[in-house]
C-alpha angles and dihedrals in degrees: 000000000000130000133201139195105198134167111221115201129189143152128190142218099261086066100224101141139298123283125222121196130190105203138170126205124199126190118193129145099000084304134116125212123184134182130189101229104176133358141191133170120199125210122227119245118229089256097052088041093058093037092056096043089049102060101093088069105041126087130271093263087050090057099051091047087058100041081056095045096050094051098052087050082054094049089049092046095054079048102064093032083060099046092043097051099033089236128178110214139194102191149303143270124200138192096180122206111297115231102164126024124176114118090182083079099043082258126145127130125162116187114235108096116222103217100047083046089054094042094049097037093041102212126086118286126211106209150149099053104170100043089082085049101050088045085058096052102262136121096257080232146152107006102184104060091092088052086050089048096051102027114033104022086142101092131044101236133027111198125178125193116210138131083319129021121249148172146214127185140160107247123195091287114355152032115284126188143142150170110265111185143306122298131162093008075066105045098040103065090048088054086051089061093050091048099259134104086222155002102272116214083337093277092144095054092041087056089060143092126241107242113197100202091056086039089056083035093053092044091052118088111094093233082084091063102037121105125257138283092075128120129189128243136187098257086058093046090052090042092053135354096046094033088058079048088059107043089055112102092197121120114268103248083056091049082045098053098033087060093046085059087046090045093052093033093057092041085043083051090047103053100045101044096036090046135081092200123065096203128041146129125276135199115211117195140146121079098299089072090076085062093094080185099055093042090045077059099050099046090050088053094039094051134215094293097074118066103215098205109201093198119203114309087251091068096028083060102037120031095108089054092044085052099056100043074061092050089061100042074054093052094042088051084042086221116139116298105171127049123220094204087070102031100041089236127162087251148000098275146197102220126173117098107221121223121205113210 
C-alpha cells in the first residue's frame, strides 16, 4: 500500500479563479482511493484577469515574464494554503493556465512556471503535462480521461463542463475521450454583459427565448463532426463559437438560452454516436453543473435512458484539480499518464517534467 498527499492546481479557461486541492491517494490492491482533504478556490484580480486574457497579443518577452510571474503567484498561493490549513505535503501538481493551444502545429503552452512555483512554494512541483504528448504526435489532450478510468469507473460517462465541454468513456477496448464544444468560455462573457461573473443557476438563460438561425450558426462548425481524437483551444473557439456570439444581433438572455440548447445538443450528439451502450450514467462536474438550465438541457437531449448524476459541490468544483493532483502522483510513480487511445499519440505516456526546489 502506498499513500500520497498531493496539491492539485488548475485553472481553467473561463478565468474565474484558481482551484487548490488537497488531495490523498491511496494504492492498495490494484485499487486506487482518493479524498478531497482541503479546497480553495481563488479568485482572479482584475490585474491578473486581464493579464491572463491578454497573452495571446503581447510579445514573446512578455510572455516569459509572465510564465515566470504567474508561477511565483502560484507558489505563494500554495504557501499560504499550506501554512493556513497546517498541511503535510508531499508534493504539487500543477496545469498551469493554457494560452495556445494547437497541437496541429506542435503547439501547446500553459503559463505557471515550474520552477518559480517550486522555489516560492518550497516544496517539489509536478508540471508541464501535454508537452510529452504533442512531441509524440498527440493532441496533448484530455488529460483527465486516465483519472476518469482509475478513479471514477463507476459510472459510464464523465462529463465536465468548463470553459469547454468535454468527455471522457470506456469504449470496447479502450479509453475514449474528446473535447465537445465550448461552455462556459461561451456563456460567461454573456453573463458579463449582463453584470454578472456567471450565469447563476442559468436564470438568464431561463428568461430567454430559443432562436433557430444562432442555434444552426452555433452547430456549424466541422469540428463537431470530425472523429476523435480532436480538443478545443482558445484560438478555435475565437475563430467560431464566440464569433458566431458576437455577430449575433439578438438580445443576451436569447443568445444565453440558444447556447445552453447547443451546449446540451452537441453533448446529446457525443454520448450517443461515440458510445456502444444507449443508456448509462453520467457524471456531470466542472462549473457548468451549477447551471440547473443547461443540465435541464442536457437531461431532456440526452433522454430518460441515461441517469446525469450532479454529484456534491466539493467534487463538482474540484475534480480537475483532484485529477491532476493524480496525474502527478502518475508521473512521480512514472507510470502511464496519458492515454493514446484518446490523444492519438504514438504511444500510451508518462508526461509531467518535476521540479526539486
Amino acid at each position: 500500500m502506498a499513500t500520497y498527499h498531493v496539491i492539485g492546481i488548475m485553472s481553467g479557461t473561463s478565468l474565474d479563479g484558481v482551484d487548490l486541492a488537497y488531495c490523498r491517494f491511496t494504492y492498495n490492491d490494484h485499487n486506487w482511493i482518493y479524498k478531497i482533504l482541503n479546497t480553495e478556490t481563488v479568485p482572479y484580480s482584475n490585474i491578473w484577469e486581464q493579464r491572463l486574457a491578454g497573452l495571446t497579443e503581447v510579445s514573446a518577452a512578455e510572455i516569459i515574464a509572465t510564465d515566470r510571474a504567474y508561477g511565483h503567484y502560484l507558489g505563494e498561493l500554495v504557501k499560504a494554503f499550506i501554512e493556513q490549513n497546517n498541511l503535510q505535503v508531499d508534493f504539487i501538481a500543477s496545469h498551469g493556465h493554457t494560452v495556445f493551444h494547437q497541437p496541429q502545429l506542435h503547439i501547446t503552452f500553459q503559463v505557471g512556471s515550474g520552477a518559480y512555483l517550486a522555489a516560492a512554494a518550497a516544496r517539489p512541483v509536478v508540471c508541464d503535462f501535454r508537452t510529452l504528448d504533442i512531441a509524440l504526435g498527440g493532441q496533448g489532450a484530455p488529460l483527465v480521461p486516465i483519472g476518469d478510468r482509475l478513479l471514477f469507473s463507476e459510472y459510464d460517462f464523465c462529463l465536465n463542463l468548463g470553459g469547454i465541454s468535454n468527455i471522457s468513456q470506456e469504449g470496447q477496448d479502450r479509453r475514449v475521450a474528446f473535447d465537445i464544444s465550448c461552455c462556459n468560455m461561451l456563456l460567461n462573457p454573456l453573463a458579463e454583459q449582463l453584470g454578472q461573473p456567471f450565469d447563476r443557476n442559468g436564470e438568464f438563460a431561463r428568461s430567454g427565448q430559443f432562436n433557430q438561425g444562432l442555434f444552426d450558426k452555433l452547430n456549424e462548425p466541422s469540428y463537431f463532426a470530425a472523429p476523435f481524437p480532436k480538443s478545443i483551444g482558445k484560438e478555435w473557439a475565437d475563430t467560431y463559437s464566440l464569433k458566431a456570439i458576437k455577430d449575433s444581433k439578438l438580445p443576451v438572455q436569447d443568445k444565453l438560452h440558444t447556447a445552453c440548447h447547443h451546449i446540451a445538443w452537441q453533448i446529446a450528439q457525443s454520448v450517443k454516436q461515440h458510445s456502444s451502450v444507449a443508456q448509462g450514467k453520467l457524471l456531470l462536474t466542472g462549473g457548468g453543473a451549477f447551471n440547473s438550465f443547461l443540465v435541464e438541457q442536457i437531461r431532456y437531449y440526452l433522454g430518460p435512458d441515461f441517469d446525469v448524476v450532479v454529484p456534491e459541490p466539493e467534487l463538482v468544483n474540484f475534480k480537475e484539480a483532484l485529477i491532476f493532483a493524480f496525474l502527478g502522483v502518475l508521473r512521480w510513480r512514472q507510470e502511464p499518464n496519458c492515454l493514446r487511445s484518446v490523444t492519438g499519440a504514438q504511444h500510451d505516456n508518462c508526461g509531467g517534467a518535476i521540479y526539486w526546489n
